[in-house]
N, C-alpha and C positions, 0 to 999 in steps of 0.2 A: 504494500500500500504506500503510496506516495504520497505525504503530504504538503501539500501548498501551503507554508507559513503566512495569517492572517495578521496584518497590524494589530494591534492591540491599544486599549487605553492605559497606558506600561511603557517604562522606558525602553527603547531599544536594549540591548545587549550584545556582544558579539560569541553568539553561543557554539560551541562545536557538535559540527551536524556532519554524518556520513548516511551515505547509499548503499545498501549491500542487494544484490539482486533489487526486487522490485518493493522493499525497505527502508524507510528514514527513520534515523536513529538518531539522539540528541543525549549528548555528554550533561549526566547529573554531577552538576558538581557537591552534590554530598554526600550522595552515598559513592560517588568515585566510579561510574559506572556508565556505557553508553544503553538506553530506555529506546523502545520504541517510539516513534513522536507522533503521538496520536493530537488532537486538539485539546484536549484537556490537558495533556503534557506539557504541550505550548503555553496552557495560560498557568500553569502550575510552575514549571521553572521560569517563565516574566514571575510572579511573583515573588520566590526564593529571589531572586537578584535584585526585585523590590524593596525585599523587606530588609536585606544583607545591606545591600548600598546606599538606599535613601534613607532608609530608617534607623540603622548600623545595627540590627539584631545579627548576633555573633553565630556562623555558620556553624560551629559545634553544638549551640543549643539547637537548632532545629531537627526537629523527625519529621521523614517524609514516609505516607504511607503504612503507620502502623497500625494495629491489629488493635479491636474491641471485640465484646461479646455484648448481646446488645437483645436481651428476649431469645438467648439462647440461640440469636442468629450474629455467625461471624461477621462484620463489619470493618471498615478501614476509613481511617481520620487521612485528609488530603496532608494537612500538615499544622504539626503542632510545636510551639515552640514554647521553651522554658527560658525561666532564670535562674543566674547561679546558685540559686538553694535547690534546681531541680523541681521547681515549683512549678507546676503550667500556667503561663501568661494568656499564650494566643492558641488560637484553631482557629486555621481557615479551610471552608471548603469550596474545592474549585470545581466548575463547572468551564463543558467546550462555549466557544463564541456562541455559538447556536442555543444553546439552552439558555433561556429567558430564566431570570430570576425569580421565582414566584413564591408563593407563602410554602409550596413543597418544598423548597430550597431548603428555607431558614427551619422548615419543621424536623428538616433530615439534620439538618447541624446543631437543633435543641436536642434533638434526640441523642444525639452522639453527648451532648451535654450535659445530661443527664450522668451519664459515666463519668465523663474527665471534670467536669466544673471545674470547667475556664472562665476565667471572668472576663473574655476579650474574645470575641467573635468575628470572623470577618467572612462574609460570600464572594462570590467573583466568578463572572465567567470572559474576564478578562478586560471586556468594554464597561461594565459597569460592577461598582464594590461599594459593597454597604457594612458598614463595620458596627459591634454592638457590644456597648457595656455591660454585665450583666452584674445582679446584687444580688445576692443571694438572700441575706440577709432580712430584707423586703421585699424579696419576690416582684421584683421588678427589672426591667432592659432601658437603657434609652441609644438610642443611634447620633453614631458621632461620625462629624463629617469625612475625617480622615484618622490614620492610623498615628498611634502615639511613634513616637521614638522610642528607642531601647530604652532608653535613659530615663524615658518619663512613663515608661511600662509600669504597671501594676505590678 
């Protein structure tokens, strides 16, 4: 499968891409490895280099793609990021360009929140990200315009 790389609402980046047979593949630079590059991958590594360069979240705190159990059904978080106590800050999950953002979206990433409670949510399917604070405490979210920096992370 060949992928056509779609602009995004994301900073460029200068990613490493190869073709094997009829295959495009995109160098993860975290977990150190070339991924198939599907469109969700696209908007998922733009992010990782989002959050890494504009925001300075430190490339050893993030996981990409780990594993939940979730109603006894296995599940996988896009990516989540810690702070140095090991603490979870953020979870974002990404969607391809083509997937509109809808209240399934956000229902599928409370879900998953439910498990991690994270206090810092983010959607994205590349063109548009809606990010969300979450309290727990109060039992209440409110949406913020943009993504904090490392520094002023929860």
């Amino acid at each position: 499968m060949i992928f056509e790389p779609l602009q995004l609402n994301l900073p460029a980046h200068p990613f490493k891409i190869k073709q094997e047979l009829s295959i495009t593949y995109i160098f993860d630079e975290i977990r150190k490895k070339y991924l198939v590059l599907t469109p969700e991958e696209w908007v998922r590594q733009h992010l990782v280099q989002y959050i890494v360069k504009e925001k300075s979240y430190p490339r050893s705190l993030i996981k990409l793609e780990g594993g939940l159990k979730l109603n006894s059904l296995q599940k996988r978080t896009d990516v989540v990021v810690f702070n140095n106590r090991g603490e979870k800050i953020l979870m974002i999950e990404c969607k391809a360009p083509s997937v509109k953002i809808t209240q399934n979206v956000f229902d599928q990433i409370a879900r998953y929140n439910i498990i991690h409670r994270v206090p810092l949510l983010a959607v994205s399917n590349g063109l548009e990200h809606f990010y969300c604070l979450i309290d727990f405490e109060n039992q209440k979210y409110t949406f913020v315009k943009d993504l904090p920096d490392y520094d002023n992370s929860l």
